[in-house]
N, C-alpha and C positions, 0 to 999 in steps of 0.2 A: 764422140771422142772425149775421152775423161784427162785433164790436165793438173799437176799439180805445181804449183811452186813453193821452189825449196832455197833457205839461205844455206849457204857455204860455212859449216866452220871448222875451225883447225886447219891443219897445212898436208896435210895427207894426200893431196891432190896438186900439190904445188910442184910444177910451175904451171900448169893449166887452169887451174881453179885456185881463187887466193879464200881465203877467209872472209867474209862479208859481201860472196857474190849471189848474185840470186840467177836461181837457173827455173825453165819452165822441163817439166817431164812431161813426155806423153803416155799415159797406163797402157796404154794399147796399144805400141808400137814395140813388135818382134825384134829382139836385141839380136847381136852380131858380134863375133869379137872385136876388139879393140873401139864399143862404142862407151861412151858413161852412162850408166846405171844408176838408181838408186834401189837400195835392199833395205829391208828390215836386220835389222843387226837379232842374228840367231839366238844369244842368248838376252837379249833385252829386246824383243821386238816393236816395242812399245816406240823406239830410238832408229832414225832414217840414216844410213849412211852414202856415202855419194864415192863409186869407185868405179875402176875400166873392167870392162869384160873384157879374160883372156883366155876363156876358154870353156869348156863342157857345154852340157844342155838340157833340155826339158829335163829327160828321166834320169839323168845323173847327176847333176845339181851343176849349179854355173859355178865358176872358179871367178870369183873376183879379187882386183888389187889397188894397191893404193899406187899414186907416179909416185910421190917422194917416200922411198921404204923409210927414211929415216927421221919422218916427222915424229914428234914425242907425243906416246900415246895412238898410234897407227894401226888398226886392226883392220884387219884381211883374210881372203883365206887362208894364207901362209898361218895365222892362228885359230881359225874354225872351222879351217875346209870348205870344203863346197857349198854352197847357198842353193838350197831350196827352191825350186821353182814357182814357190808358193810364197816367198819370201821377198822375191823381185819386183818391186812398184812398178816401175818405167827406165822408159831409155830418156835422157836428156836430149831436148831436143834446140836448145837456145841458150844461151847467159845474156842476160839482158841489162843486168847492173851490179855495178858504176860499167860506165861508158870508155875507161881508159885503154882498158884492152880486150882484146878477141878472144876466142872459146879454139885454141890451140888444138888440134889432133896431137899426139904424140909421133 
């Protein structure tokens, strides 16, 4: 099983996810809606982004989003559409730090 960890930043996930969390991904574990994601951001793939799955799949591309629409600088499918299947890292499977709070569902 292939794992990655990722740090948190920006607010685009807030209130679930703050800025300076570190989460672990699993590459290999089949996402589902409403789980968190990390993507390859479509036009900079170089660049991880951390968002919920709310919808599509394999051959239509996953629709991802951010919880807080109105963090500054917040990109989503609402501005690139659907996300590639090829594009998708892993589902988060843990936030492991800081220790102050929990890994919230929406």
């Amino acid at each position: 099983m292939g794992f990655l960890r990722v740090r948190v930043t920006g607010e685009s996930m807030l209130p679930t996810l703050h800025p300076g969390d570190w989460l672990v991904v699993r590459r290999t574990a089949a996402p589902r809606p409403g789980d968190l994601v990390v993507a390859r951001l479509p036009d900079d793939p170089e660049r991880l982004i951390v968002k919920r799955l709310t919808g599509g799949g394999p051959e239509e591309g996953w629709w991802l989003e951010s919880d807080n629409q109105r963090a500054p600088g917040r990109r989503d499918s609402w501005d690139f559409g659907p996300v590639p299947a090829a594009l998708l890292v892993g589902r988060v499977v843990l936030r492991y730090w800081p220790l102050r709070h929990g890994l919230r569902p929406r």
